[in-house]
VODO-578207 format. One record per residue (C-alpha): x, y, z; residue in one letter. Coordinates in nm, 3 decimals. Example, Ala and Ser with C-alpha at 12.3 -4.5 7.8 and 13.67 -1.06 7.14 Angstrom:
<semis>
SEMI      px      py      pz aa
SEMI   1.230  -0.450   0.780  A
SEMI   1.367  -0.106   0.714  S
</semis>
This chain:
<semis>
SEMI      px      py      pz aa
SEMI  16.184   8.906   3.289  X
SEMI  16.285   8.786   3.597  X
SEMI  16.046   8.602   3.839  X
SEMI  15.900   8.783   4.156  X
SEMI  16.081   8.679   4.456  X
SEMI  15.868   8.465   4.716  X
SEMI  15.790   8.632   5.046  X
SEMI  15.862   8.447   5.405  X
SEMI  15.497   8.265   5.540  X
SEMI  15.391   8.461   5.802  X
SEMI  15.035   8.460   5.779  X
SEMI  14.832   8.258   6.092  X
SEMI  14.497   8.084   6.047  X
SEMI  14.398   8.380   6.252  X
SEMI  14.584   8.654   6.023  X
SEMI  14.374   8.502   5.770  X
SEMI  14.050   8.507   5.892  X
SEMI  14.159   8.849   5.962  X
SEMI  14.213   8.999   5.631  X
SEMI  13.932   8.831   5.471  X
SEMI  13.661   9.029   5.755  X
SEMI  13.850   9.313   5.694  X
SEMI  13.812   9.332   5.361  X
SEMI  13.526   9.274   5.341  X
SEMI  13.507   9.612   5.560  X
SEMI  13.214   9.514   5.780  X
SEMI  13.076   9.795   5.894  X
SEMI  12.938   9.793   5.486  X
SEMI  12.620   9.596   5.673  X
SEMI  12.569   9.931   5.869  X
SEMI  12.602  10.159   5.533  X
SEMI  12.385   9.945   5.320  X
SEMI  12.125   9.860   5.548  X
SEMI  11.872  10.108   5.427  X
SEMI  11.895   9.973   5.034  X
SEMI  11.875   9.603   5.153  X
SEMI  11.583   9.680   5.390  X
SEMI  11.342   9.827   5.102  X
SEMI  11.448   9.529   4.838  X
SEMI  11.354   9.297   5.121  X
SEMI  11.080   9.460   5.275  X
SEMI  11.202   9.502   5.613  X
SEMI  11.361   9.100   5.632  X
SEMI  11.774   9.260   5.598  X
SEMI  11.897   8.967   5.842  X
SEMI  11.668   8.666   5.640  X
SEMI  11.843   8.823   5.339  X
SEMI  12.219   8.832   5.479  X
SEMI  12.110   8.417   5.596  X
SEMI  12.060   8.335   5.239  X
SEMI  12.339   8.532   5.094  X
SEMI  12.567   8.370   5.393  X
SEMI  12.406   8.035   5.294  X
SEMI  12.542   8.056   4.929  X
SEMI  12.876   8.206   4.999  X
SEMI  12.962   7.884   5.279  X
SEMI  12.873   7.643   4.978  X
SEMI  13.131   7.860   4.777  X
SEMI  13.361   7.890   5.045  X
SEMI  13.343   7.508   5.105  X
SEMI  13.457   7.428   4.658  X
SEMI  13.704   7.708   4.720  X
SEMI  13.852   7.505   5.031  X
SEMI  13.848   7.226   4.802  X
SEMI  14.031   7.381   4.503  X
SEMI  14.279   7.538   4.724  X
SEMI  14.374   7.182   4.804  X
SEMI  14.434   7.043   4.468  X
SEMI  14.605   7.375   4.398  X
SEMI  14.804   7.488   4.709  X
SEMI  15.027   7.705   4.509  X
SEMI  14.756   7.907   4.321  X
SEMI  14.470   8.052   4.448  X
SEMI  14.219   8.237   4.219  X
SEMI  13.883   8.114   4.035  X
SEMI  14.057   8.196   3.693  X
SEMI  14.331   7.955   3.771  X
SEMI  14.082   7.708   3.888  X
SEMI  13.885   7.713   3.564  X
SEMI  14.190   7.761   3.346  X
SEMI  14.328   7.427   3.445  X
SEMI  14.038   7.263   3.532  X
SEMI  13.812   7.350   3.223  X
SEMI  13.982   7.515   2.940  X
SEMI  14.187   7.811   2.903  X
SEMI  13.902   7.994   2.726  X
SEMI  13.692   7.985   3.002  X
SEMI  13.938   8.073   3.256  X
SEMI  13.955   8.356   3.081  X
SEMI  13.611   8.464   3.060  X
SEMI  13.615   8.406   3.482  X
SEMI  13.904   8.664   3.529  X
SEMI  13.713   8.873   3.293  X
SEMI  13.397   8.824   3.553  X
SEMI  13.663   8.864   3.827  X
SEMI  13.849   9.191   3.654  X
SEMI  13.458   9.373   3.661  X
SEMI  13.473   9.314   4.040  X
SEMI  13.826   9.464   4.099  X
SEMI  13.795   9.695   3.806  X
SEMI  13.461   9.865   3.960  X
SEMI  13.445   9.763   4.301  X
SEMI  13.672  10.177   4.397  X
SEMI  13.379  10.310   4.267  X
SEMI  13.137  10.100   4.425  X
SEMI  13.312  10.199   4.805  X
SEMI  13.414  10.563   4.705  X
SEMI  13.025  10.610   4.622  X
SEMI  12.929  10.448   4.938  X
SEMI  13.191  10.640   5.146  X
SEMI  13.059  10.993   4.982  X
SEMI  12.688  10.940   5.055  X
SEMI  12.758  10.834   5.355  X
SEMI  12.962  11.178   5.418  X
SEMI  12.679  11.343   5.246  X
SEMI  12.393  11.225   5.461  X
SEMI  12.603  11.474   5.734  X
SEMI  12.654  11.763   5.484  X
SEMI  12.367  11.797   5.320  X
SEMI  12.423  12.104   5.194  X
SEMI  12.729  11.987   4.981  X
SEMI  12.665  11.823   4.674  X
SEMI  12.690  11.459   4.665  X
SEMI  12.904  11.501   4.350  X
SEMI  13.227  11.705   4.549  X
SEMI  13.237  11.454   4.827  X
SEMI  13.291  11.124   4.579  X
SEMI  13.526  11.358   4.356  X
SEMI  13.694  11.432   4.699  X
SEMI  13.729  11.082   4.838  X
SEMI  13.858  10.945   4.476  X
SEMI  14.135  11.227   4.490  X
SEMI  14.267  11.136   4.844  X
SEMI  14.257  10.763   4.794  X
SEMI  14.441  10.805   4.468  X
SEMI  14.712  11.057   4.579  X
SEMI  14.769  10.795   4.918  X
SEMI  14.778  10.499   4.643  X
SEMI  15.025  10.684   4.420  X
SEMI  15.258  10.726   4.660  X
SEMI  15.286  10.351   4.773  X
SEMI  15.109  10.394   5.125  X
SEMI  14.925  10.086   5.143  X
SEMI  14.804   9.877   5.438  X
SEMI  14.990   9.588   5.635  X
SEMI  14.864   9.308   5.838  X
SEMI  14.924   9.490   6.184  X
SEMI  14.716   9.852   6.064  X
SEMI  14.428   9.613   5.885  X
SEMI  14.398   9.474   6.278  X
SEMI  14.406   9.804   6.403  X
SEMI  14.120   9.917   6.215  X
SEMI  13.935   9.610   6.207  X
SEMI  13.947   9.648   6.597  X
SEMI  13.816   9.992   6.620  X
SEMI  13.562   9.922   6.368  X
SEMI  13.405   9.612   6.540  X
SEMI  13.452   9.821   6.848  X
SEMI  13.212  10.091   6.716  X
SEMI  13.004   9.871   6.558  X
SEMI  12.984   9.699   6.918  X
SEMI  12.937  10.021   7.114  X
SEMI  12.619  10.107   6.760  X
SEMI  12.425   9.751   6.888  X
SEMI  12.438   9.787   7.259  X
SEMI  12.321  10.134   7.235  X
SEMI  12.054  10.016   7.000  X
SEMI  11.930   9.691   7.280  X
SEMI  11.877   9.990   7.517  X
SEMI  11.685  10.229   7.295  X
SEMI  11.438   9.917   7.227  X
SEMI  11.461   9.823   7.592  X
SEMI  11.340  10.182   7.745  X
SEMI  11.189  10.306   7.424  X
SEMI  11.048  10.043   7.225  X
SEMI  10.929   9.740   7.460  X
SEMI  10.678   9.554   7.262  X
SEMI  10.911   9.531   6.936  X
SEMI  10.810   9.221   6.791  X
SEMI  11.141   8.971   6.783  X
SEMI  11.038   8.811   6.466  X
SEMI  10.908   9.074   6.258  X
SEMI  11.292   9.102   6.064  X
SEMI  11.287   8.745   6.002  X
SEMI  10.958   8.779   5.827  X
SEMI  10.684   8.959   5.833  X
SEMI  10.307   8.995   5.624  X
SEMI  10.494   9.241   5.293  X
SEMI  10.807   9.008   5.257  X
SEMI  10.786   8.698   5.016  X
SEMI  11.082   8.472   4.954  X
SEMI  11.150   8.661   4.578  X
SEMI  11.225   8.991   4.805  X
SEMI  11.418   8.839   5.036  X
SEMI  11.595   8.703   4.768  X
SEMI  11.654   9.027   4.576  X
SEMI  11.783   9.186   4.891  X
SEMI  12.025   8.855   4.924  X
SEMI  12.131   8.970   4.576  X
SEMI  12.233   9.243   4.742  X
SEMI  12.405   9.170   5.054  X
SEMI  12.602   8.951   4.904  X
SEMI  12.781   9.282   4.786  X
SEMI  12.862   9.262   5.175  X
SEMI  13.056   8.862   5.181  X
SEMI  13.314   9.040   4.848  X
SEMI  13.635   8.941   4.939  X
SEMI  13.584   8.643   5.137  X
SEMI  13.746   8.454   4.866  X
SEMI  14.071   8.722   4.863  X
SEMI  14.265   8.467   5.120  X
SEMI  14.297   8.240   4.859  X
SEMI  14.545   8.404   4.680  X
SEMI  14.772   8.428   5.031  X
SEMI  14.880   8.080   5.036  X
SEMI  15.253   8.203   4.946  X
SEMI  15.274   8.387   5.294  X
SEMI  15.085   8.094   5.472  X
SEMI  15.191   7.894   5.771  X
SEMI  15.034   7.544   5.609  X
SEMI  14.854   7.650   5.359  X
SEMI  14.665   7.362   5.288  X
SEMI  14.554   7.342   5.591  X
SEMI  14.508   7.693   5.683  X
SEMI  14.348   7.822   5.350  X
SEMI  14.027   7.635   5.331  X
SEMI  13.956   7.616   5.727  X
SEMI  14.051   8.049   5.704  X
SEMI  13.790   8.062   5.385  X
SEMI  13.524   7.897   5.569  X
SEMI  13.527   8.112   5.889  X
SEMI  13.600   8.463   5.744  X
SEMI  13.220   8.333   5.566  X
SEMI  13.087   8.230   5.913  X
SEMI  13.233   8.505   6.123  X
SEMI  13.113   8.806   5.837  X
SEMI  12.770   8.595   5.820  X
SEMI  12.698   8.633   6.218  X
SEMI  12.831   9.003   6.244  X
SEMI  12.593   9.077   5.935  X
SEMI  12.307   8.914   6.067  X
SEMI  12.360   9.024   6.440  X
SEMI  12.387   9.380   6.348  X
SEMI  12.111   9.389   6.065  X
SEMI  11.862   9.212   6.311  X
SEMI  11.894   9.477   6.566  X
SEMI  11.888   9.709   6.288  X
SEMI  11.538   9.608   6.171  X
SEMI  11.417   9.581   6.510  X
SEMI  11.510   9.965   6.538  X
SEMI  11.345  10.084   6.232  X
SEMI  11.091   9.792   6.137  X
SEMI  10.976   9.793   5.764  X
SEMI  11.180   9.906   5.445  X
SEMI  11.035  10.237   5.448  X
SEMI  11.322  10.527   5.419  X
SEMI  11.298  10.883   5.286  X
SEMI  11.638  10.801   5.129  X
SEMI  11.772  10.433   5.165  X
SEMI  12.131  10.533   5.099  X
SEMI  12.199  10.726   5.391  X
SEMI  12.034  10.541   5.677  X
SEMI  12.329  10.501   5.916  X
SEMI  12.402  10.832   6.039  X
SEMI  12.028  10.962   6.126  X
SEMI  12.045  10.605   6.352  X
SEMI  12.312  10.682   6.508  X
SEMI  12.176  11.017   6.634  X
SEMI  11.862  10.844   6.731  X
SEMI  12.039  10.562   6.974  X
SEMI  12.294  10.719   7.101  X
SEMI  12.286  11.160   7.056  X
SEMI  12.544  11.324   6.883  X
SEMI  12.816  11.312   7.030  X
SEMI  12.795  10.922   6.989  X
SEMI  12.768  10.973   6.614  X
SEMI  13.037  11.205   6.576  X
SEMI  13.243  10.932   6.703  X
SEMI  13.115  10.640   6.532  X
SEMI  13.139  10.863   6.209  X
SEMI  13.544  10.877   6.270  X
SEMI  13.542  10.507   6.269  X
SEMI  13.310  10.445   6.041  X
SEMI  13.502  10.691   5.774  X
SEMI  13.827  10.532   5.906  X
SEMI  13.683  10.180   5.839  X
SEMI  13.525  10.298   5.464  X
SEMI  13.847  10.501   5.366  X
SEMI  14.145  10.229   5.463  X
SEMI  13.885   9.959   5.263  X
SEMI  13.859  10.255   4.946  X
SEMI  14.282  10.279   4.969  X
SEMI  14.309   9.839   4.981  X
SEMI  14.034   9.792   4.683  X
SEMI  14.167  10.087   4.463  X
SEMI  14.525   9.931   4.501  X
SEMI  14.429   9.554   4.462  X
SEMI  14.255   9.684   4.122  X
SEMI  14.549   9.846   3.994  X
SEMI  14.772   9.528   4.096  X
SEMI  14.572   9.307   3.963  X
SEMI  14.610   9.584   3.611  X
SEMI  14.947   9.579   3.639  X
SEMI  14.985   9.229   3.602  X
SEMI  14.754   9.176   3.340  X
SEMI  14.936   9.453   3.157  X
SEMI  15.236   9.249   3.216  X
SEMI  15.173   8.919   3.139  X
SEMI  15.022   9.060   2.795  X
SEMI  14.686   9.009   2.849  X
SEMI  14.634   9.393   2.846  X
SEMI  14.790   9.649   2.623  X
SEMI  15.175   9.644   2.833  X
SEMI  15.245   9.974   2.745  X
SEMI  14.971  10.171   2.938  X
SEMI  14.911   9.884   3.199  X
SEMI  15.234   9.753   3.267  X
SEMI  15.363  10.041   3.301  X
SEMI  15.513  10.163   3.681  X
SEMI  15.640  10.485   3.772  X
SEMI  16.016  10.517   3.752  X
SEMI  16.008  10.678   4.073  X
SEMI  15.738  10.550   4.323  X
SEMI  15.729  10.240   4.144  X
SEMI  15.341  10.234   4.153  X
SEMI  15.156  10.191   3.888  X
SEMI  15.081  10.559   3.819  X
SEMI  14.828  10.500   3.536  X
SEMI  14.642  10.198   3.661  X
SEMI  14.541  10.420   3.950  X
SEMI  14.426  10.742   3.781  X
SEMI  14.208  10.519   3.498  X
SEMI  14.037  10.352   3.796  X
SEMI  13.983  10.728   3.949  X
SEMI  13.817  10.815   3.627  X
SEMI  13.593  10.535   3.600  X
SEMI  13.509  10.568   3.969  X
SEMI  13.333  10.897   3.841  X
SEMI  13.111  10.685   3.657  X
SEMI  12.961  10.673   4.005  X
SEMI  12.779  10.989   3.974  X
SEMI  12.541  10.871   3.771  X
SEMI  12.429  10.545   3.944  X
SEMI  12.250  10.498   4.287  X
SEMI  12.423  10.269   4.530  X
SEMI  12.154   9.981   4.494  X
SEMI  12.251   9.984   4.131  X
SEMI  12.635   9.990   4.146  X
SEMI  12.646   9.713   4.413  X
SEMI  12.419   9.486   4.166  X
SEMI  12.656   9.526   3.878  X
SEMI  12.968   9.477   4.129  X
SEMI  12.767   9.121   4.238  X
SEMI  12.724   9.022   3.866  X
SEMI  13.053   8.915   3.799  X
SEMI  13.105   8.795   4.137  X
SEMI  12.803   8.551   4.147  X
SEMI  12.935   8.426   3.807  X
SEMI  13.260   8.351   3.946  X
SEMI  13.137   8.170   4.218  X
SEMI  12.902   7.982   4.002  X
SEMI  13.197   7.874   3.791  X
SEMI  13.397   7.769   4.098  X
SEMI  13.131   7.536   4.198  X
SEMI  13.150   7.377   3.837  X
SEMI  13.514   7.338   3.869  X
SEMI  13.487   7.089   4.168  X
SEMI  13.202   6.909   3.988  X
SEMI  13.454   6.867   3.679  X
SEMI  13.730   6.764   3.917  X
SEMI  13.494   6.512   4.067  X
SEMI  13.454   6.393   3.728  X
SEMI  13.785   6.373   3.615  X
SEMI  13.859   6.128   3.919  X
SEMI  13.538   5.931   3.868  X
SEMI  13.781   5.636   4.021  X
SEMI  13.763   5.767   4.343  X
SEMI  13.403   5.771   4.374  X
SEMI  13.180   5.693   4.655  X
SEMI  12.868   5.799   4.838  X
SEMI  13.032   6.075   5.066  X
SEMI  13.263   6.233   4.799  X
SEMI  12.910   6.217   4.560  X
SEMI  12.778   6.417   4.837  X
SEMI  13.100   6.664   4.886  X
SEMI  13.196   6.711   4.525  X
SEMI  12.878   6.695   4.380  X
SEMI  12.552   6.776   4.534  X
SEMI  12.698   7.049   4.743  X
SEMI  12.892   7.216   4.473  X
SEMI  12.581   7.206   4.251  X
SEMI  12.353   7.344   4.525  X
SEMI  12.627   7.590   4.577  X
SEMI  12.594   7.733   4.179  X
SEMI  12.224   7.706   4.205  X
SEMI  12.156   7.961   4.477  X
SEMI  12.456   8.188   4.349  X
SEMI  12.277   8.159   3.993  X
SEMI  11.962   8.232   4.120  X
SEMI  12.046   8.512   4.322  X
SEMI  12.245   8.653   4.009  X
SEMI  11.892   8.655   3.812  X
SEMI  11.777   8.857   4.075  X
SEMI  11.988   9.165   4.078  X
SEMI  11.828   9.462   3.887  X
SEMI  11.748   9.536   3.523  X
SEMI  12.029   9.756   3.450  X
SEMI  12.249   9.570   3.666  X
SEMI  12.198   9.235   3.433  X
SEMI  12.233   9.452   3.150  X
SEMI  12.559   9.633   3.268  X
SEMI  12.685   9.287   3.346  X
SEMI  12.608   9.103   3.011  X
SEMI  12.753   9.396   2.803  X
SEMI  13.110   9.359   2.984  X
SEMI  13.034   8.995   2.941  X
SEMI  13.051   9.026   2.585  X
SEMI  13.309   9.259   2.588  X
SEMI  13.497   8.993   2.701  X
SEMI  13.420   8.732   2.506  X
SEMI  13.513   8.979   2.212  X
SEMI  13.845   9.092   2.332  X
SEMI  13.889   8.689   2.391  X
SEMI  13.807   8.678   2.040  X
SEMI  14.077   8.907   1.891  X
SEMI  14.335   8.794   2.113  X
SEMI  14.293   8.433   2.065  X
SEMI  14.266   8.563   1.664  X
SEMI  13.908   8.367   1.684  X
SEMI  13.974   8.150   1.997  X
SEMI  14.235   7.942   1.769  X
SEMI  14.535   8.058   2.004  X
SEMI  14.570   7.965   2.384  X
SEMI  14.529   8.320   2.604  X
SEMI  14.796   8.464   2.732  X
SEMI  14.794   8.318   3.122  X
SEMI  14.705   8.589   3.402  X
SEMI  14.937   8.594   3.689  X
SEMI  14.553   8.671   3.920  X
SEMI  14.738   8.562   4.238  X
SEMI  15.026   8.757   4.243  X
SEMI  14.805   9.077   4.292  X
SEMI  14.734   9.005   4.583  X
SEMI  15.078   8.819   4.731  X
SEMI  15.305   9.022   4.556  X
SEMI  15.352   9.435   4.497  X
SEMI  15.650   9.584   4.358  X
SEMI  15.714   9.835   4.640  X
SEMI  15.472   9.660   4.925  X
SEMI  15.238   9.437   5.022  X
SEMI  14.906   9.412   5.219  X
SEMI  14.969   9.151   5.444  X
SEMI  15.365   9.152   5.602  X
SEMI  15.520   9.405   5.811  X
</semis>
């Protein structure tokens, strides 16, 4: 098989810090708000500080991998050569549960939403609705460029903009007294809720991490890459906290009569209807370009798996001889995005932040391993840069992975094993080397597009 051809560097610092805010779609702080509010007891921004804390020590070992490895930019690859191939492994299997369910995760997000407006359609034909569009646009090879991601990224902050200034003047003429420190803390939080709502929002931060896998189509990448990873953390960090804090202030307390669907009844409170008709075209815009870039990331990221031979290459490496998508990748991601009817959004986000947390947990133990496989160039600063802050860094994303739910640590552990199984046969009892996964090229590289030139 011949090898992919390389693509021109186009990509900015600011193109980068770009893409990573817009996928992590942040009007999701507006959409989630309700579910985070209740774990936390009415503390949303405290939690979104301490999830923001632990993805900036994760984005810092990710700027520091990306400079030993330029070239190749995933966690897997980071493990893979810096612990063993066995455990790089078992990360893209952690990072394959995040792709693999994170369609479902914003197609059920995207139909409650919807449903909050139509109550009197069931839940069920709105996510069964949402999956089918998504899927038909992603089968025909519509997928978004750098110039339409800044489009909508615009229009969404804009809304999100117009949502908070609207919400300053309802507290201004309507609620005077609000107390400016009650969403920080107040008497029913503790630091184990605001904790289990960081759990949570961290759901918020996914794809902060995505830019790594650019560095093909980057101006500089060594340069660029970290310095981009670092500020698509800060800049998601202060729009999630911004917008969450006058959130709270709004509707103090984690009290909802349905946590899911918080934004829209908001919306008619601050601003009237008409104001929430239109924030609901840009919020829907927002939720259905991010349900179109996830589903066809995940099926990428299939395809090559399929191809390389770590996955069965005659279902998933499979395109269409026509549309040159791959066809089947996308509908078995629709199908298990119907898993989605049985789960409530608190719960599908925890299971999503399961494999995530681990993966960032593992890329804090890669620098740490680094560090000790130069223990020549050691001193007092780089003790303080590759060690204590990488190991601070896996503490708090360790800890906050204890704290998602129940089922959610179940869900997660089951795939775990799963993996470590499938590792099992394919390494014919971990005796063989896996077969190496091509994780960055999902991203960079697409058969008949690609996400980020135009």
């Amino acid at each position: 098989m011949s090898s992919p051809q390389r693509m021109a560097a186009k990509l900015s610092l600011t193109s980068l810090v770009v893409f990573g805010v817009a996928y992590m779609a942040p009007s999701i702080v507006i959409l989630t708000f309700g579910v985070i509010a209740s774990r936390s007891h009415g503390s949303t921004p405290t939690s979104y500080l301490i999830a923001g804390a632990a993805m900036a020590l994760t984005a810092l070992s990710y700027g520091k991998l990306a400079r030993i490895y330029p070239s190749s930019g995933s966690a897997y690859t980071y493990a893979r050569k810096m612990i063993n191939p066995h455990t790089g492994f078992l990360v893209g299997w952690a990072i394959l549960l995040d792709y693999f369910f994170l369609p479902m995760v914003a197609w059920l997000v995207t139909a409650v939403y919807i449903s909050a407006q139509f109550p009197s359609v069931p839940l069920w034909i709105w996510l069964v609705l949402v999956i089918a569009v998504t899927t038909a646009v992603n089968i025909l090879g519509i997928v978004l460029a750098d110039r339409v991601n800044k489009t909508l990224l615009t229009l969404t902050l804009a809304g999100m903009a117009a949502f908070v200034v609207l919400c300053v003047k309802h507290l201004i003429f309507t609620v005077p007294s609000a107390s400016l420190t009650t969403p920080l803390w107040n008497s029913s939080t503790s630091i184990a809720l605001v904790s289990s709502g960081a759990a949570v929002a961290a759901y918020s931060f996914l794809g902060f991490d995505a830019i790594s896998t650019l560095s093909e189509e980057t101006i500089n990448p060594k340069r660029n890459i970290p310095r981009g990873i670092l500020l698509v953390v800060v800049v998601g960090t202060g729009i999630f906290v911004v917008v969450s804090y006058i959130m709270q202030l709004v509707h103090p307390g984690g009290s909802f009569k349905d946590p899911s669907s918080v934004a829209f009844p908001m919306f008619n409170l601050v601003g009237g209807p008409i104001f929430a008709n239109i924030v609901n075209i840009v919020i829907l815009a927002g939720s259905f370009a991010s349900c179109i870039a996830v589903q066809a990331s995940t099926s990428r990221l299939m395809f090559v798996m399929g191809r390389d031979g770590v996955l069965p290459r005659g279902f998933f490496g499979r395109l269409h001889p026509k549309l040159k998508t791959p066809t089947l990748n996308l509908l078995l991601v629709a199908v298990v995005g119907l898993i989605a009817l049985v789960l409530s959004v608190d719960t599908a986000t925890s299971f999503i932040n399961f494999g995530a947390f681990l993966t960032f947990t593992m890329v804090n133990i890669c620098v740490i391993v680094h560090f000790w496989k130069q223990r020549a160039r050691q001193n007092r600063l780089s003790v303080m840069k590759f060690v204590v802050l990488p190991l601070l860094g896996a503490t708090v994303d360790f800890y906050l992975l204890t704290q998602l739910g129940t089922i959610a640590l179940y869900l997660g552990l089951c795939w775990l094993a799963l993996g470590i199984l499938y590792l099992a046969v394919l390494t014919r009892g971990f005796r063989k080397t896996p077969p190496e996964m091509s994780l960055e090229s999902q991203t960079t590289q697409s058969d008949d597009s690609t996400l980020t030139s135009s």
